[in-house]
Short mmCIF file of the C-alpha atoms (twelve columns), coordinates in Angstrom:
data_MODEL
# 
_entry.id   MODEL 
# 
loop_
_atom_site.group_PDB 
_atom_site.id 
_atom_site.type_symbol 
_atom_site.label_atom_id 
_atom_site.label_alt_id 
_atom_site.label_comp_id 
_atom_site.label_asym_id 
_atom_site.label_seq_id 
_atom_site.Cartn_x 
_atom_site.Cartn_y 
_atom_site.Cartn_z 
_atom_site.pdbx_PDB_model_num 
ATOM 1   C CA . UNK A 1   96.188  -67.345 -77.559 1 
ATOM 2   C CA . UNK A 2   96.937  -64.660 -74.946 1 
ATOM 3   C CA . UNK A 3   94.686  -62.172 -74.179 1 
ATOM 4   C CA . UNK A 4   95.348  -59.250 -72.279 1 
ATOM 5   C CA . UNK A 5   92.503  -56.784 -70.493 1 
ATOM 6   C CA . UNK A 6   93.510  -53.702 -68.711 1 
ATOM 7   C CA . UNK A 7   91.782  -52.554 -66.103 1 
ATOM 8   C CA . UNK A 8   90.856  -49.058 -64.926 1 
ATOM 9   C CA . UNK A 9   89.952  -48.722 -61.210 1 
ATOM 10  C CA . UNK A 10  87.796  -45.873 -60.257 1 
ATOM 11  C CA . UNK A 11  84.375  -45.570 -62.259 1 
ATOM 12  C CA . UNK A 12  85.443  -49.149 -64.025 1 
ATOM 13  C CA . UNK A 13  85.273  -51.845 -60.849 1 
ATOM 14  C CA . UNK A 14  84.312  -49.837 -58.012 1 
ATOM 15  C CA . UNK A 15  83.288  -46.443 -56.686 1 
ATOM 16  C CA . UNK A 16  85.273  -45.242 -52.883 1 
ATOM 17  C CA . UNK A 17  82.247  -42.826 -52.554 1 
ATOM 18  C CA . UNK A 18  85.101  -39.800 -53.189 1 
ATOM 19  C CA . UNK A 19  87.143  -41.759 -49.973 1 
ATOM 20  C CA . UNK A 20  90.335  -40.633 -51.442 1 
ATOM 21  C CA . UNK A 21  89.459  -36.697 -51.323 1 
ATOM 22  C CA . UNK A 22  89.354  -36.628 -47.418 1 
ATOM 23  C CA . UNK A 23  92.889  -38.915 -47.716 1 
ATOM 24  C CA . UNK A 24  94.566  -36.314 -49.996 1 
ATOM 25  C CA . UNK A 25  93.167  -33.419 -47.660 1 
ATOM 26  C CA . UNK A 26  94.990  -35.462 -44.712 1 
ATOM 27  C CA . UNK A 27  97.991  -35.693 -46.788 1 
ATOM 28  C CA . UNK A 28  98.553  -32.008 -47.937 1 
ATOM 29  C CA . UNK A 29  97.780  -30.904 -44.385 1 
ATOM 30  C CA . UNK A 30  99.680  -32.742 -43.200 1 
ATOM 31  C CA . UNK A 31  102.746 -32.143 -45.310 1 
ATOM 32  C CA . UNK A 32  102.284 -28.100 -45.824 1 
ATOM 33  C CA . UNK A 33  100.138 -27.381 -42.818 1 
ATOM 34  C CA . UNK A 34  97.371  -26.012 -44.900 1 
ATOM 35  C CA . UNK A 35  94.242  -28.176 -45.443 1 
ATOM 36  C CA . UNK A 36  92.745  -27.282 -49.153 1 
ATOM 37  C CA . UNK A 37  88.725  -27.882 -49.600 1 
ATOM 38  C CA . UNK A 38  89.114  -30.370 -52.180 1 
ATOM 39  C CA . UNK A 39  84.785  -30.875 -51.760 1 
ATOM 40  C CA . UNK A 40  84.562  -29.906 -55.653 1 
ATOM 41  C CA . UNK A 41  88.089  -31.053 -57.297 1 
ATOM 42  C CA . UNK A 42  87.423  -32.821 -60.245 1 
ATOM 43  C CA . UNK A 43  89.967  -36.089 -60.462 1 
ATOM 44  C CA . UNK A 44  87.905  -38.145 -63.438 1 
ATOM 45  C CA . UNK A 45  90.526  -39.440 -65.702 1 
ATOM 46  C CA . UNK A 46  93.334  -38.258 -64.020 1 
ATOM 47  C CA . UNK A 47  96.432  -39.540 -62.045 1 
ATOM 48  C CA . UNK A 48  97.207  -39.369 -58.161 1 
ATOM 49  C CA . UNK A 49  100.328 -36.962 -59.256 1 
ATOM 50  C CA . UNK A 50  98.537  -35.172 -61.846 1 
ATOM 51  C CA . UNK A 51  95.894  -34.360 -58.874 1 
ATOM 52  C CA . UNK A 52  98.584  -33.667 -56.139 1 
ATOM 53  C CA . UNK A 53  100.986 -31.428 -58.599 1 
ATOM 54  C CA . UNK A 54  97.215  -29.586 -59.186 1 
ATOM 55  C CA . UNK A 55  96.455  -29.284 -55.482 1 
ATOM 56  C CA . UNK A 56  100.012 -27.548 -54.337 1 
ATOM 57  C CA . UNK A 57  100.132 -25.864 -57.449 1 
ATOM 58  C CA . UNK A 58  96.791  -24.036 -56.408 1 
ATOM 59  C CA . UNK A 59  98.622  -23.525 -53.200 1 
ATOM 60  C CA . UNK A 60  101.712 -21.708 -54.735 1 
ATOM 61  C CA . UNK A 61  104.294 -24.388 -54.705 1 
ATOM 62  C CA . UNK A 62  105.057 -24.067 -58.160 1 
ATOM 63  C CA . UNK A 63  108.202 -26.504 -57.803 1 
ATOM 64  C CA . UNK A 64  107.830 -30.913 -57.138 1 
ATOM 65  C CA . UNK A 65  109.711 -30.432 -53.848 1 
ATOM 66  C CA . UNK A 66  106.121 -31.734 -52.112 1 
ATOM 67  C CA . UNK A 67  104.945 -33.984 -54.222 1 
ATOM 68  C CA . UNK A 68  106.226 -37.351 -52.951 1 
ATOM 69  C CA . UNK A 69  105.485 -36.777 -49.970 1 
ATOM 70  C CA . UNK A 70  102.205 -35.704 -49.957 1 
ATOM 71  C CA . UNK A 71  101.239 -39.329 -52.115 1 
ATOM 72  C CA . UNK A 72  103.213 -41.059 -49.578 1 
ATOM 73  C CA . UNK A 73  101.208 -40.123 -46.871 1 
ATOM 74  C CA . UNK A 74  97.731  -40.271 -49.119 1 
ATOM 75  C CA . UNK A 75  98.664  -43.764 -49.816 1 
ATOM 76  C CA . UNK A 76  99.177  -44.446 -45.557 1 
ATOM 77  C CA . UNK A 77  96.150  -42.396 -44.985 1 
ATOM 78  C CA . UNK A 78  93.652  -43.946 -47.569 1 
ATOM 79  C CA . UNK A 79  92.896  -47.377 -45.917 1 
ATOM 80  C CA . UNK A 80  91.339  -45.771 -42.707 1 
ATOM 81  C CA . UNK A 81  89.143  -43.059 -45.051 1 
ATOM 82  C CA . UNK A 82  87.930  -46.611 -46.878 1 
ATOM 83  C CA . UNK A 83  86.684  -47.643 -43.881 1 
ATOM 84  C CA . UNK A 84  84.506  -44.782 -43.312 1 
ATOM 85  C CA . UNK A 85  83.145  -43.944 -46.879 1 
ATOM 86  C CA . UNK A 86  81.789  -46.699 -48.395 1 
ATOM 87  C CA . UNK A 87  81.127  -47.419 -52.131 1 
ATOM 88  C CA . UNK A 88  80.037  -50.221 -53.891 1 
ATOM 89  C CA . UNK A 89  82.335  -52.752 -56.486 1 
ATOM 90  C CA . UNK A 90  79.990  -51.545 -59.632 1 
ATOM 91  C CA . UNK A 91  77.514  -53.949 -61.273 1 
ATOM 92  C CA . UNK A 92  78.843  -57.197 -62.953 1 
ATOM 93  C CA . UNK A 93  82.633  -56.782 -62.257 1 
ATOM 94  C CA . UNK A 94  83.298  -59.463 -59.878 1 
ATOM 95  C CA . UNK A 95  81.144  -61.580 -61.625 1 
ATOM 96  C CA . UNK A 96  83.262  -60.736 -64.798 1 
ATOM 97  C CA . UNK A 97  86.460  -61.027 -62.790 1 
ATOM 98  C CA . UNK A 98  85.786  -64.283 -61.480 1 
ATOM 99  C CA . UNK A 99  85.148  -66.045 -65.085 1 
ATOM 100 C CA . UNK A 100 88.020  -64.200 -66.445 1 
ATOM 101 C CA . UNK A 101 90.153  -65.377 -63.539 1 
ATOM 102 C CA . UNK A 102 89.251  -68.931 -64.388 1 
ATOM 103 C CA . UNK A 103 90.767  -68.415 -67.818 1 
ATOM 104 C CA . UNK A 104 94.599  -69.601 -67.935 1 
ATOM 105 C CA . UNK A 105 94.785  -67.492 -71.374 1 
ATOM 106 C CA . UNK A 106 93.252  -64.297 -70.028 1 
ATOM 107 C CA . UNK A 107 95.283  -61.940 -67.621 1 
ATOM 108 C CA . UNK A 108 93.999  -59.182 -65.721 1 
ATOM 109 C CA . UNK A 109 95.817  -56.360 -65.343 1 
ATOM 110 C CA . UNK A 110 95.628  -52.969 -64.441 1 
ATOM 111 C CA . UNK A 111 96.403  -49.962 -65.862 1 
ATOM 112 C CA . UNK A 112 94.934  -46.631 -63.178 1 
ATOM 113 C CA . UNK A 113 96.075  -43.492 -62.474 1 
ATOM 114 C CA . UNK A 114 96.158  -44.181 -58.734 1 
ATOM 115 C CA . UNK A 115 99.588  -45.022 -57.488 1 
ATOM 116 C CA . UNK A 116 100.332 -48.611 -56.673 1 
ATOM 117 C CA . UNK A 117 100.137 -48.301 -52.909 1 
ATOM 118 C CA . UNK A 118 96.236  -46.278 -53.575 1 
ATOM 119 C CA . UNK A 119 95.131  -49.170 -56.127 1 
ATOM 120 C CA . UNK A 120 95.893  -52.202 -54.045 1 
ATOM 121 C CA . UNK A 121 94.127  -50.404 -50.530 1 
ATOM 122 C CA . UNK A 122 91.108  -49.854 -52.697 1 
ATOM 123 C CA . UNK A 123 90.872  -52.911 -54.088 1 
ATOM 124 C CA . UNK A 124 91.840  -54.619 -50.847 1 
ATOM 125 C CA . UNK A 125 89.069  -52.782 -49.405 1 
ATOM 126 C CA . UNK A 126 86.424  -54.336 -51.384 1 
ATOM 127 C CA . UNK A 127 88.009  -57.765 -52.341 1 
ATOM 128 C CA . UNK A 128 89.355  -57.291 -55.648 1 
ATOM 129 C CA . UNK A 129 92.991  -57.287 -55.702 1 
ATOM 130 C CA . UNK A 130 93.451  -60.722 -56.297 1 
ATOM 131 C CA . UNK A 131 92.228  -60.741 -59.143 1 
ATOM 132 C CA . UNK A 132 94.863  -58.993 -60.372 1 
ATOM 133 C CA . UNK A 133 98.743  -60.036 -61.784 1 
ATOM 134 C CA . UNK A 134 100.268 -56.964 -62.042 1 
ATOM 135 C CA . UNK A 135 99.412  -53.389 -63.852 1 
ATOM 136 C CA . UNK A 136 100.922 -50.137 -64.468 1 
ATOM 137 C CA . UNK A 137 100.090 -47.464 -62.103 1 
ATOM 138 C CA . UNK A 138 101.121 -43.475 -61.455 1 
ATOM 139 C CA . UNK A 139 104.375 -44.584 -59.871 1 
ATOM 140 C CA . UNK A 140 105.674 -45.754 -63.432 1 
ATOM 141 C CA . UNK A 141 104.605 -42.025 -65.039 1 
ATOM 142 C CA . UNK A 142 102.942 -38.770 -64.845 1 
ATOM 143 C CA . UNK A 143 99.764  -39.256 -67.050 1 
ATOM 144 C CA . UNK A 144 97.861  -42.127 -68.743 1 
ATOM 145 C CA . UNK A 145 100.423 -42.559 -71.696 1 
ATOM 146 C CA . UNK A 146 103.375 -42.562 -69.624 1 
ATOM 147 C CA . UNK A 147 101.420 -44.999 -66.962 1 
ATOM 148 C CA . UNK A 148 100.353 -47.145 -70.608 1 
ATOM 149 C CA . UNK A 149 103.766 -46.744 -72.270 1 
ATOM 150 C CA . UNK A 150 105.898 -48.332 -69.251 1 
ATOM 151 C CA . UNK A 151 102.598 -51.293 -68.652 1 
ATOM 152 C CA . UNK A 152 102.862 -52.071 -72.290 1 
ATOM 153 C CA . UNK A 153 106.654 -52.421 -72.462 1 
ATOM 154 C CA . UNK A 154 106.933 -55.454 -69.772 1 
ATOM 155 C CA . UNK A 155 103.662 -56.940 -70.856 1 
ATOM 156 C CA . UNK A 156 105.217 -57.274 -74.357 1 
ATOM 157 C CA . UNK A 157 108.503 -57.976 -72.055 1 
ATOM 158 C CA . UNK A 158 106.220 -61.017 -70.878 1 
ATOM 159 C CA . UNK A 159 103.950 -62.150 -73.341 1 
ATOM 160 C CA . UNK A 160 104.747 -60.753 -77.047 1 
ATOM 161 C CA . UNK A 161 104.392 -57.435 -78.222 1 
ATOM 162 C CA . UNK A 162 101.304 -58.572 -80.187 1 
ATOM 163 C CA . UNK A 163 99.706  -59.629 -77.385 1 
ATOM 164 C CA . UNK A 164 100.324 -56.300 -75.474 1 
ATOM 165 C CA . UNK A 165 98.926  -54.101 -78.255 1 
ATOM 166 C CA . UNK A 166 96.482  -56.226 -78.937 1 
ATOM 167 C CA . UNK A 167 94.970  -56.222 -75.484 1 
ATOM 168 C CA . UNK A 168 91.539  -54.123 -74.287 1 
ATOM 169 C CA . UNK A 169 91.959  -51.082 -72.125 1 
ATOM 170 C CA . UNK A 170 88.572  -51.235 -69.988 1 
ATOM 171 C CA . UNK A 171 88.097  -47.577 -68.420 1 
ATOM 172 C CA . UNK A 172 85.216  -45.115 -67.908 1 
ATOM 173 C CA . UNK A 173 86.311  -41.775 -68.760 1 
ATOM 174 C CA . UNK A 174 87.735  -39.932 -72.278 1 
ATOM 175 C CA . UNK A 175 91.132  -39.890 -71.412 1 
ATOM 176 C CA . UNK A 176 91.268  -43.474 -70.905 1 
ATOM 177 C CA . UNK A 177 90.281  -43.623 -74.496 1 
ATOM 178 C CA . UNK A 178 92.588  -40.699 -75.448 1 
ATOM 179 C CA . UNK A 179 95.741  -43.185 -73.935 1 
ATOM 180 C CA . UNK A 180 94.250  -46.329 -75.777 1 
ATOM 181 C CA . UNK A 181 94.111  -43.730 -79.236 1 
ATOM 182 C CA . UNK A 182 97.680  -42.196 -78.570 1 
ATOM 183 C CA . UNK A 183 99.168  -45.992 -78.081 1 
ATOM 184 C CA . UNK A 184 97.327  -47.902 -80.730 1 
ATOM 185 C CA . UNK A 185 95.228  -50.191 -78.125 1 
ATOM 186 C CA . UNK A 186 91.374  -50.770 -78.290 1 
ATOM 187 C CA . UNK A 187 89.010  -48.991 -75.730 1 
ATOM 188 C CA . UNK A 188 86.176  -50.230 -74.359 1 
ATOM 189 C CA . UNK A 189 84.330  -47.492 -72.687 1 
ATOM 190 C CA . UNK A 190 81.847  -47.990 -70.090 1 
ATOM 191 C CA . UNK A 191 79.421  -45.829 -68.860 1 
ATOM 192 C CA . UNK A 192 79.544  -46.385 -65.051 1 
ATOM 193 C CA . UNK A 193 81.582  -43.426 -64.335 1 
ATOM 194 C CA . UNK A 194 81.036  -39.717 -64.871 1 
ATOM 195 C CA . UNK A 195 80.814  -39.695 -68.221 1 
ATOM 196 C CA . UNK A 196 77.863  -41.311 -70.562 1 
ATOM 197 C CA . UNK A 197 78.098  -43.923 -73.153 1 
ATOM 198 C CA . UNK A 198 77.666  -40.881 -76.202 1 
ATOM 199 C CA . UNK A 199 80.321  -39.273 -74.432 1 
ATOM 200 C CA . UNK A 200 82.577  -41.931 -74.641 1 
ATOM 201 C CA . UNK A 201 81.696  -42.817 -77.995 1 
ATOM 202 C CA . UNK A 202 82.598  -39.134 -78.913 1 
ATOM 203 C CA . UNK A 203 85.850  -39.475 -77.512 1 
ATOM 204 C CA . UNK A 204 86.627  -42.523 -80.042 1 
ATOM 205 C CA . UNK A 205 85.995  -45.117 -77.663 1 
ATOM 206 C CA . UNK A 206 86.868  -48.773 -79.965 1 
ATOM 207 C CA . UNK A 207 83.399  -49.969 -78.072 1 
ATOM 208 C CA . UNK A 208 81.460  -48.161 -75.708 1 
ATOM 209 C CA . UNK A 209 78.457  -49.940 -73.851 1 
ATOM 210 C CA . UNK A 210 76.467  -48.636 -71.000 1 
ATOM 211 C CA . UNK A 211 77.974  -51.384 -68.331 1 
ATOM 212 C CA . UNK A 212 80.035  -54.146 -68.131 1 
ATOM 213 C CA . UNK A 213 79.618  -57.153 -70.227 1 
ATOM 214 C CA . UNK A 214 79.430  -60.343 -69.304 1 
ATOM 215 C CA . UNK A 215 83.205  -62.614 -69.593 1 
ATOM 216 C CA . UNK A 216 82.005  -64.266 -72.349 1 
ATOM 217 C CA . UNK A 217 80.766  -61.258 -74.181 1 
ATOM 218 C CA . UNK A 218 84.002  -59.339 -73.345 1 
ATOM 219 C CA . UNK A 219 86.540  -61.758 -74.601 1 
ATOM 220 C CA . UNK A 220 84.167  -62.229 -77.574 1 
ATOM 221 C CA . UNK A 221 84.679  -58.730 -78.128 1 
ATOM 222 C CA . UNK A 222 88.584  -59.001 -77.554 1 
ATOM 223 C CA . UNK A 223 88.539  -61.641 -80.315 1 
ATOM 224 C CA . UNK A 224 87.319  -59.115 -82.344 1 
ATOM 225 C CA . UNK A 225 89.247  -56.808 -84.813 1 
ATOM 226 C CA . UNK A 226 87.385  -54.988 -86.559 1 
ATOM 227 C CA . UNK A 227 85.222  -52.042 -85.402 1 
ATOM 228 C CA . UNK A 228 82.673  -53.346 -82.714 1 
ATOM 229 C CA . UNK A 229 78.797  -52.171 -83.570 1 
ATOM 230 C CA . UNK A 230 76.191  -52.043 -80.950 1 
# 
């Protein structure tokens, strides 16, 4: 058996403490020479070029023309900002990445909003990139679905189509349950973000639990196919 989990990053493994919004504030500066308050942006649930496309939007450049630029430079900006908010990796992920790690059937991978260059600083930042094989990331689309659509395609690529659908999107907000609901693929929601467990549950999360389970119980629940009960 192959079993697949995909990974969310922010709200799911870790919290930057917001590190990102003083990167993106760097990065539009730098790029248009104006430096948006970004203090009260809301980014939950959605990608680095969702969130940049907002930002210049709100700025009046109503065309891409920015846009790749501005992540660029977020992406060489965010390491340093890491360094100087700090956040914590959330409770029971490493020891859940660890055990899963140890499994030659089980393969982590991730499936974020953040572009590729974003993910792996973060998770270099507090130790949890190699944990990971590969993933699908905002590079590869514009929203979840496009981000999901793309991952899925290679993992099937890799390891069966079966397997790929049949894998466990792990992620903390609604719309990572809305792109699990859209693509056929099981949610577990998980309350360590901005969003409670009855929120989640509302959204049509497959399972929705208040944190992280343990490996065991998490591949027990992968096993599973009918609709998990708490």
């Amino acid at each position: 058996m192959t079993r697949l989990v995909y990974w969310d990053i922010d709200g799911t493994l870790l919290t930057t403490a917001r590190a990102g919004v003083p990167a993106l504030e760097d990065a539009v500066e730098q790029v248009t020479g104006v430096r948006p308050d970004l203090t009260s942006w809301h980014t939950a649930g959605l990608t680095d070029r969702m969130i940049v496309r907002d930002i210049l939007a709100d700025l009046g450049h109503a065309d891409t023309t920015h846009d790749a630029a501005v992540l660029a430079t977020y992406a060489a900006r965010l390491p340093q900002r890491l360094t100087e908010k700090r956040g914590q990796v959330l409770p029971a992920v490493l020891d859940v990445l660890t055990a899963l790690h140890e499994q030659p059937d089980v393969h982590n991978l991730l499936l974020t909003g953040n572009v590729r260059a974003g993910a792996q600083a973060k998770l270099e930042s507090y130790g949890l990139w190699q944990f990971f094989e590969d993933g699908g990331f905002a590079d590869d689309g514009f929203d979840r679905v496009d981000i999901a659509r793309s991952l899925l395609a290679r993992t099937a690529e890799r390891y069966g189509s079966e397997a790929a659908l049949e894998g466990v999107i792990v992620g903390d907000t609604p719309l990572d349950v809305a792109c699990g609901l859209t693509l056929g693929v099981r949610v577990l929601g998980v309350a360590t973000g901005a969003f409670s467990r009855a929120q989640l549950e509302a959204a049509g999360a497959w399972q929705a639990v208040d944190v992280l389970p343990s490996a065991e119980d998490l591949l027990e629940l992968h096993d599973r196919r009918e609709v998990a009960q708490s």
